[in-house]
C-alpha positions in Angstrom: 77.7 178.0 40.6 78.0 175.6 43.9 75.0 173.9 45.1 74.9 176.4 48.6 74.4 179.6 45.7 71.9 177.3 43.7 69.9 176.7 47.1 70.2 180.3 48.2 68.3 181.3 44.9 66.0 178.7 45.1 65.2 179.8 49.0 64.7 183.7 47.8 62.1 182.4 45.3 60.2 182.1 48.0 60.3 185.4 49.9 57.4 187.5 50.0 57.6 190.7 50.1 58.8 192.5 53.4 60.0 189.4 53.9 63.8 188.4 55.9 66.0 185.3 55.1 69.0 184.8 57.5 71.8 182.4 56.6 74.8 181.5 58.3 78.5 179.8 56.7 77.9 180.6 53.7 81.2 181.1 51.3 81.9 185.0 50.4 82.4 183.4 46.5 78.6 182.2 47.0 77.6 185.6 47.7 79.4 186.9 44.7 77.9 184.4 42.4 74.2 185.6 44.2 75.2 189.0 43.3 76.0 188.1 39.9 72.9 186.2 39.5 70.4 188.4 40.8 71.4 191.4 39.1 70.2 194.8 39.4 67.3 193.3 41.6 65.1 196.7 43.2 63.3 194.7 45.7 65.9 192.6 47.3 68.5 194.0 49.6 71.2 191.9 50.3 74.4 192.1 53.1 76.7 190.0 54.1 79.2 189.7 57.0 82.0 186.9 57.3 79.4 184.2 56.4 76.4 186.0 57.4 74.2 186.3 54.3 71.1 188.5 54.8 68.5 188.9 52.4 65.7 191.8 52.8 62.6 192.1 50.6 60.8 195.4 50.4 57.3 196.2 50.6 55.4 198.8 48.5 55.1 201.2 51.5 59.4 201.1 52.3 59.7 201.6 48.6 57.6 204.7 49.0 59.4 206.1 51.9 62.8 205.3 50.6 62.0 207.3 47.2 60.5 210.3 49.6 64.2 209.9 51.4 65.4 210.3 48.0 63.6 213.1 47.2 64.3 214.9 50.2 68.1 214.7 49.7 68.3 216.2 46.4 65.1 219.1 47.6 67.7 220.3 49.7 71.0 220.3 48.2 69.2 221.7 44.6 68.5 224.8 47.5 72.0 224.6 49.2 73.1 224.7 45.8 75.1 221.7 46.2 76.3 219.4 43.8 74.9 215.5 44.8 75.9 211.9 43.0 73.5 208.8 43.2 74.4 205.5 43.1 70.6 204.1 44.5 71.2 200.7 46.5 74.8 199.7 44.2 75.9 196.8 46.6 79.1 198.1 48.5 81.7 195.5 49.4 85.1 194.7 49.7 86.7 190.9 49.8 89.6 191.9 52.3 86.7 192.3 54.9 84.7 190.0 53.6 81.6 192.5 53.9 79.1 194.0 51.3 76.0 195.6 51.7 73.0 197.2 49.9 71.0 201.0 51.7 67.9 201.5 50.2 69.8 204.6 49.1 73.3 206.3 49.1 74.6 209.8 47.9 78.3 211.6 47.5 77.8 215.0 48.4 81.4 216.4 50.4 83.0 214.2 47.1 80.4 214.6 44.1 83.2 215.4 42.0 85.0 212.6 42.2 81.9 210.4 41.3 80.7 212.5 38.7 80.6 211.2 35.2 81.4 207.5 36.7 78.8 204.9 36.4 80.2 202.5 39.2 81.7 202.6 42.4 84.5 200.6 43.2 84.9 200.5 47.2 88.7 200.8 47.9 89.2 203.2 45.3 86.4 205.6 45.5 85.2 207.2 48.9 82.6 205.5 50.6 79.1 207.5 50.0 79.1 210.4 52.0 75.0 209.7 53.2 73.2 206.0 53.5 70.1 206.1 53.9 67.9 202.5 55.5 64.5 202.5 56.0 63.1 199.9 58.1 59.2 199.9 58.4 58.8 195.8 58.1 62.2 194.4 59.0 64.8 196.0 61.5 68.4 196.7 59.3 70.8 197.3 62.3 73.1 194.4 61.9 74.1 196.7 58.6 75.4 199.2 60.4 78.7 197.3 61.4 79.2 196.8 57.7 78.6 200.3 56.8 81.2 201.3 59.6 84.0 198.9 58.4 83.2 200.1 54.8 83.7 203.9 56.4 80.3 205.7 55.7 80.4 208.2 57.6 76.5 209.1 58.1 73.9 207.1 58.4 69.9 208.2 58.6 67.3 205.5 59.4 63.7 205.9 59.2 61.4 204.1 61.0 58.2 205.4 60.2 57.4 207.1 63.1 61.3 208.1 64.1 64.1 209.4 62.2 67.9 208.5 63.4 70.9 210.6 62.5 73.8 208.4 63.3 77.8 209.5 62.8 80.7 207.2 62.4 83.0 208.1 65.5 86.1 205.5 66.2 84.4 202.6 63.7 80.9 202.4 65.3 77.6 205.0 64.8 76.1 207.0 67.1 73.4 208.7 67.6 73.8 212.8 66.5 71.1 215.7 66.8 72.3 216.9 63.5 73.5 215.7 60.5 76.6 216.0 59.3 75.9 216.9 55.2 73.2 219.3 56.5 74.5 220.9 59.9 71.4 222.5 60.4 69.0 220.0 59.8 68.1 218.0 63.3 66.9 214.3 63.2 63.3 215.9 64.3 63.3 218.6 61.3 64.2 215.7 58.6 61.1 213.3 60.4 58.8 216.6 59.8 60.1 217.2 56.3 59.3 213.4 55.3 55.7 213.6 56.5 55.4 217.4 54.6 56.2 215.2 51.4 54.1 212.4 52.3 51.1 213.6 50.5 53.3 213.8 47.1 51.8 217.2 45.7 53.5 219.7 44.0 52.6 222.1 46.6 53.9 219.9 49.5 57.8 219.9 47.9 57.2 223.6 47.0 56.3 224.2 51.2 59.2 221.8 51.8 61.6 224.2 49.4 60.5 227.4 51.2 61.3 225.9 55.1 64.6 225.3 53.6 65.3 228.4 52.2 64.3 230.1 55.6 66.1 227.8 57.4 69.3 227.2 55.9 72.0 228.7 56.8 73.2 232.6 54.9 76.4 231.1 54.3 76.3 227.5 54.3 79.3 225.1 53.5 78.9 221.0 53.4 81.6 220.1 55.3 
């Protein structure tokens, strides 16, 4: 390991949590060793962009919300009947760009089947998640978006505790949508109301979050 990667541990050491670390010129192979050396580490979330190295620590509350996210995701396509793959915050990079990145949450839904049964991703070969999902309650998480546009993900939501953003990948940059594109008929408002219905974490507030999506999905529905 270079003394830059030894330095960018030591400096993470030191991050509390909710916490941000910017860092500039720094060597993609550093931020491969940092990757290697971390780990599978659930409170960091870690990008980089031609020798921009950003390091994100979460608090308890985004950790909630992002799990609630989770949650909602796999609520509704257990009720679309959909199949749905998983890969949490896996980092998603490529060395030709020189670009990685970590969401708070990713899911294959359009190509479950040709995740299912794998137990990595590697970008390049595979598809690029078909959902990312970024919560940003402490820190904002925008600069990620240009990464998750050159990696070719092509929907993005971001919650930001009081505001939930549907954004579509459209010529290489997002925009903002009023629906999403796994879900057609959910709207950016309806997915904000369904996280605060599964705020309170009952059993009864999933089971009211099941029923509006059975009245409310479509009689025919197909992910496209």
């Amino acid at each position: 390991m270079t003394i830059h990667a030894v330095d960018l541990l030591e400096s993470m050491t030191h991050l509390p949590r909710g916490g941000k670390l910017v860092l500039c010129n720094v060597e993609w192979e550093d931020y491969e060793r940092l990757l290697q050396e971390l780990g599978d580490s659930p409170a960091l979330r870690i990008s980089y962009s031609n020798g921009r190295l950003e390091v994100m620590s979460s608090s308890t509350k985004h950790e909630k919300y992002k799990s609630m996210m989770g949650a909602l995701v796999l609520i509704v396509c257990d009720e679309l009947e959909l199949d749905v793959v998983s890969f949490g915050s896996f980092t998603m990079k490529l060395d030709t760009l020189q670009k990685g990145a970590e969401a708070d949450d990713c899911f294959y839904i359009q190509h479950a089947a040709a995740l299912r049964g794998k137990d990595e991703v590697k970008m390049g070969v595979d598809p690029p998640p078909d959902l990312v999902i970024d919560v940003d309650l402490t820190h904002d998480s925008r600069d990620k978006l240009e990464i998750y546009a050159a990696l070719g993900a092509p929907e993005v939501w971001r919650y930001e505790g009081t505001r939930m953003s549907v954004l579509k990948l459209v010529d290489g940059a997002y925009s903002d949508v009023e629906f999403s594109l796994c879900f057609p008929f959910l709207s950016a408002q309806s997915l904000g109301e369904l996280i605060a219905a599964l705020a309170p974490g009952t059993h009864r507030a999933r089971s009211e979050v099941r029923a509006w999506i059975r009245g409310n999905k479509p009689p025919a529905f197909t992910s496209r």
